[in-house]
C-alpha positions in Angstrom: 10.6 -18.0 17.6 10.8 -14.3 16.7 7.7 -12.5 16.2 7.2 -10.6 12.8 5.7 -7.6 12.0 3.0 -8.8 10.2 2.0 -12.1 12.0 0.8 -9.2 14.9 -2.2 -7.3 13.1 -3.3 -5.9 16.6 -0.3 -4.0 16.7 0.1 -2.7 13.2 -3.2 -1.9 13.2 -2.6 0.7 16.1 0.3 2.1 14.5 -0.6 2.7 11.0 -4.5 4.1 12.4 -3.7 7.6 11.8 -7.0 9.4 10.1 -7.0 8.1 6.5 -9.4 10.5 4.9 -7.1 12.9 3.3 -5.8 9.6 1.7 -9.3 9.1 0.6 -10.5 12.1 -0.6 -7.2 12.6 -2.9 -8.3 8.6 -4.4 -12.1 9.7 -5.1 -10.7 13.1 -6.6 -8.5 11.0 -9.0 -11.4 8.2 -9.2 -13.9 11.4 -10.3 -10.6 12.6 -12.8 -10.0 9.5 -14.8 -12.3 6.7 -15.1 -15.6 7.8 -17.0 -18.1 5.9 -15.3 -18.9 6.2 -11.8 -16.4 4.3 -9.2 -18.3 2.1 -7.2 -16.4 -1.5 -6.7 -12.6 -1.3 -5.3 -10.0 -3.7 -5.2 -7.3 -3.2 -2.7 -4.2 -5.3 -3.0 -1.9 -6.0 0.3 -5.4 -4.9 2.1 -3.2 -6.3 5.8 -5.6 -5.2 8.7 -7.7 -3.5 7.0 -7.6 0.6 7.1 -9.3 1.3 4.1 -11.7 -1.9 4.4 -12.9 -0.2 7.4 -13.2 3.5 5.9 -14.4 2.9 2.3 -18.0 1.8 3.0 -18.4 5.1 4.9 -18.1 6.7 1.6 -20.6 4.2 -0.1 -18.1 2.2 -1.7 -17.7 -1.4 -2.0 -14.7 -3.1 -1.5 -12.5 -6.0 -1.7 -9.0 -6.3 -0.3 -6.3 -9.5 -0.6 -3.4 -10.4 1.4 -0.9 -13.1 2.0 -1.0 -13.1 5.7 -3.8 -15.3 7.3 -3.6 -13.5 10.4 -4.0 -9.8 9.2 -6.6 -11.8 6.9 -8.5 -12.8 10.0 -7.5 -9.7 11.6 -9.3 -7.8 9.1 -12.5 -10.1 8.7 -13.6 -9.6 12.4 -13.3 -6.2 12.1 -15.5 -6.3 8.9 -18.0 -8.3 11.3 -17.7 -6.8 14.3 -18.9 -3.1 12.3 -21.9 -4.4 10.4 -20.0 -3.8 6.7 -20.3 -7.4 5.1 -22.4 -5.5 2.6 -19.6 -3.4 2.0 -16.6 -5.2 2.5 -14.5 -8.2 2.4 -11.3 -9.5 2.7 -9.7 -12.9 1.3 -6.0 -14.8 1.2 -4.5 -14.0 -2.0 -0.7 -13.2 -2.8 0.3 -10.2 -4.9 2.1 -12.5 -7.2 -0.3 -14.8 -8.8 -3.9 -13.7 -7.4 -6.1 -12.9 -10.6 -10.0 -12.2 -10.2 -13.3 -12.8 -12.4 -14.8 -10.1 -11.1 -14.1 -7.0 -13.1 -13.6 -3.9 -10.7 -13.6 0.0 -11.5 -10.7 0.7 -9.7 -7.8 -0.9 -7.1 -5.3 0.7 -5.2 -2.2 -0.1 -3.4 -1.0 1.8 -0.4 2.5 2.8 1.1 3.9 0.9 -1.0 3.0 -3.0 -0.2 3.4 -3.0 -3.5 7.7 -2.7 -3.1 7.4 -6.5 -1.8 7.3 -7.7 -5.2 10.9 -7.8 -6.0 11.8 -8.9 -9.4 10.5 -7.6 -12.5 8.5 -11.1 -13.3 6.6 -10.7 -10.1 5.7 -6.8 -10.8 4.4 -8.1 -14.5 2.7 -10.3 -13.4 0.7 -8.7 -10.8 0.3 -5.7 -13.3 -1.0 -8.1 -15.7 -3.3 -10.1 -12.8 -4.3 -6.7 -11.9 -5.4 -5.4 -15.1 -7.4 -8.1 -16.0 -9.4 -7.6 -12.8 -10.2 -3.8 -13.6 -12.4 -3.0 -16.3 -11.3 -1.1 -19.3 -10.8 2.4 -18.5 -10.7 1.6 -15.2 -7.8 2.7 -13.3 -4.9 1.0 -10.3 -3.4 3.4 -7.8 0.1 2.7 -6.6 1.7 4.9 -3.8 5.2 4.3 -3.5 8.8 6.1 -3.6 11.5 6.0 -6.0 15.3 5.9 -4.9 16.9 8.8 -3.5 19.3 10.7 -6.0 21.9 10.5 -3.0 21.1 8.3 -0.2 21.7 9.5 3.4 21.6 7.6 7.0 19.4 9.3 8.7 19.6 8.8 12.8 16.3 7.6 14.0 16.2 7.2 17.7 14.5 10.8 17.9 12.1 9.8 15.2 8.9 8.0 14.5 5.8 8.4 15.5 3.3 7.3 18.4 -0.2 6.0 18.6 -2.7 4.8 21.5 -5.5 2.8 21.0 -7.6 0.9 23.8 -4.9 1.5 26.2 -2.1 0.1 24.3 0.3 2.5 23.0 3.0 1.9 20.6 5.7 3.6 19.2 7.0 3.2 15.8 10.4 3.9 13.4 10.8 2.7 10.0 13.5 3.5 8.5 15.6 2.6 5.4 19.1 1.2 6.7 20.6 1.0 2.9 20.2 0.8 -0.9 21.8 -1.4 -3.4 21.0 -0.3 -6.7 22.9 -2.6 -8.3 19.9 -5.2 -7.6 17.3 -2.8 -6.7 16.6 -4.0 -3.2 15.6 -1.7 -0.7 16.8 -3.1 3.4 14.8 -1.2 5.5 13.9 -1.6 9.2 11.1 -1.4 11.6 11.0 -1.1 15.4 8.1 -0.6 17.2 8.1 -0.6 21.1 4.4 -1.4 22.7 3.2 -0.6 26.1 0.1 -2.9 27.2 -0.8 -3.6 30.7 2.3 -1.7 32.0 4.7 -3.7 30.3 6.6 -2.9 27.6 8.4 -5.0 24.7 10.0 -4.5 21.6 9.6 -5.7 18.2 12.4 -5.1 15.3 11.9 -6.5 11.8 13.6 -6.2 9.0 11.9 -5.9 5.6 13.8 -6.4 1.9 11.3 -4.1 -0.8 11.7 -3.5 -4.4 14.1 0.0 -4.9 12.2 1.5 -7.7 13.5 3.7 -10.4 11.3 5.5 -11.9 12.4 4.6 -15.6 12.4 0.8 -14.5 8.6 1.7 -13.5 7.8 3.1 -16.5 8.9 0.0 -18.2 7.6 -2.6 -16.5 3.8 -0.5 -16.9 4.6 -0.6 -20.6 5.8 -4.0 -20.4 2.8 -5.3 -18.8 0.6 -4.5 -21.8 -2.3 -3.6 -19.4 -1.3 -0.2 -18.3 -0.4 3.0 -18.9 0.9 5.9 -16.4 -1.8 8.6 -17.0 -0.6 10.9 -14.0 1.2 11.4 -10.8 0.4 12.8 -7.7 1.9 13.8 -4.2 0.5 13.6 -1.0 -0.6 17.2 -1.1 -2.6 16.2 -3.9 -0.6 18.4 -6.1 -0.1 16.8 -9.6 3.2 15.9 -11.0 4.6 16.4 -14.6 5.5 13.1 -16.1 8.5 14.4 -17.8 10.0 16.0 -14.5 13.0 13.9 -12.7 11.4 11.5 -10.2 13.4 10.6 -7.3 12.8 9.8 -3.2 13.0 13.6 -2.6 9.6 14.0 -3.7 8.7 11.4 -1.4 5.4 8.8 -1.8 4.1 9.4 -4.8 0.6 8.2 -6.1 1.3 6.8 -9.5 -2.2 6.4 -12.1 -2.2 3.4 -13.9 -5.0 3.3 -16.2 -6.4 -0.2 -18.0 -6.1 -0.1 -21.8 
């Protein structure tokens, strides 16, 4: 059977464990912006094997994170464990699609765009409306994702990437977008990831079939929700982006501020 990208946390944990703290400071400068009370209690969607589980507490957070995949779920518990942070952290099975808490938190965010694996517009809604209900009023939900190019290029990617080491594993990484159909907003992209352990090397490609977002269809499906509303925009040099200026995938990831009603 073919192995999948996500059913191998130790690997995707190496390769997407580059220093997160810029990520963090630019979510506690919008947490300190836009919700009037102080932030305290997180919820992280699509939490997989735990990056931000593992860095939050460090900043005297709490925080709860959700996935789909029992094994990043696992993954990410005996990390949680093996630190100390069950006071901090925790991580459960929940899918995007239909998971819906009691608990009221001040914030949630969603990172490099897990988000983009809900693909229809009742899916989005409905985690939108899951979602809200989960954050308290004024609270606020972070989504980092990008919007479709304005012209879409193949880009060659055998010279690309990045690399990361960790406990004598090393593994290399491309992911890539292969092509677009905007007709039914889908998004094909493609990752590859070639991993050294024990002097022997293998390769992993998977494919991956995300949501192509257009910033007007955004927009709408916020509004549509009934939960929301897009308070502000950001990029990921923490710069702050006008909410009438044309959105596309030249700007790149973008961190989008939903704020509860």
């Amino acid at each position: 059977m073919k192995k999948k990208l996500y059913d191998l946390p130790k690997y995707y944990n190496i390769a997407f464990s580059w220093d997160n703290s810029n990520e963090i400071d630019l979510l506690q400068m919008i947490f300190e912006k836009y919700v009037p009370y102080e932030v305290k209690n997180i919820l992280e969607p699509a939490s997989g094997s735990g990056r931000f589980l593992m860095s939050f507490p460090k900043y005297k957070y709490h925080i709860t994170g959700y996935d789909n995949n029992r094994r990043m779920v696992a993954y990410a518990r005996k990390r949680i464990s093996n630190a100390g942070l069950q006071d901090f952290a925790k991580v459960i099975s929940g899918d995007m699609k239909s998971i819906k808490f009691k608990e009221k938190f001040d914030a949630a965010f969603n990172s490099i765009n897990s988000i983009g694996y809900l693909l229809s517009d009742g899916e989005i809604i409905s985690h939108f409306r899951n979602t809200g209900e989960s954050i308290k009023k004024g609270g606020i939900y972070i989504i980092h994702l990008a919007c479709a190019a304005d012209k879409f290029e193949i880009y060659e990617t055998e010279n690309e990437g990045w690399v990361l080491e960790k406990d004598g594993i090393r593994v290399k990484t491309i992911w890539a977008i292969e092509k677009e159909d905007k007709q039914k907003k889908i998004s094909y992209q493609f990752c590859k990831m070639t991993i050294t352990e024990n002097g022997k090397t293998f390769v992993l490609e998977d494919r991956h079939k995300l949501r192509l977002w257009f910033f007007e269809d955004l927009k709408n499906l916020i509004r549509e929700s009934g939960k929301f509303r897009l308070e502000a925009i950001y990029n990921e040099k923490h710069n702050q982006i006008p909410l009438d200026m044309h959105i596309n995938g030249e700007l790149g990831n973008l961190y989008y501020v939903l704020k509860v009603k």
